[in-house]
Steps between C-alpha positions, in 0.01 A plus 500: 500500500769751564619490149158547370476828704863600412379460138245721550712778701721494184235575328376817663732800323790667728407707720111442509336475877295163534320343747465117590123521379690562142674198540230252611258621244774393221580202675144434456434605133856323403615241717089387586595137567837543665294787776219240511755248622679728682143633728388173520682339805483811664221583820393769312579743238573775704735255637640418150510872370750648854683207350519622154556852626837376703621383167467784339723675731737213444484585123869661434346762270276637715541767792284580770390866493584710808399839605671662767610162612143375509405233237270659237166298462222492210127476543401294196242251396575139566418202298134517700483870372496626849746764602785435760819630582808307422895572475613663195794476242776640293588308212856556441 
């Protein structure tokens, strides 16, 4: 799973902000039956997407925003189209 979501950090242009909502909805549209298998095992998918968040800060191309040494975070629309914070990214 953490190449899939490298993959798609790579794919976001330099210097572009991101959240991990960005990167769970392409895991979804791309990778359907690798997420499926990933989410599966898992309690829950809350469970399964703090998970997929962690590995996208272990992506090497990716950066976690800061703002006077507090980590930036997005309010965006998760893969249930509800809103919720979540940590947000450089991709360098």
């Amino acid at each position: 799973m953490q190449s899939l979501i490298d993959l798609i950090v790579l794919s976001i242009p330099a210097g572009r902000a991101f959240d991990s909502h960005l990167v769970i909805e392409e895991l979804v549209r791309q990778h359907t039956i690798e997420y499926a298998k990933f989410v599966a095992p898992q309690a829950d998918v809350a469970s399964a997407h703090a998970q997929l968040s962690v590995m996208v800060g272990k992506s090497p191309n990716a950066n976690r925003l800061m703002h006077h040494e507090k980590p930036v975070v997005f309010h965006s629309v998760n893969i249930r189209l509800n809103l919720s914070d979540n940590a947000a990214w450089l991709r360098i």
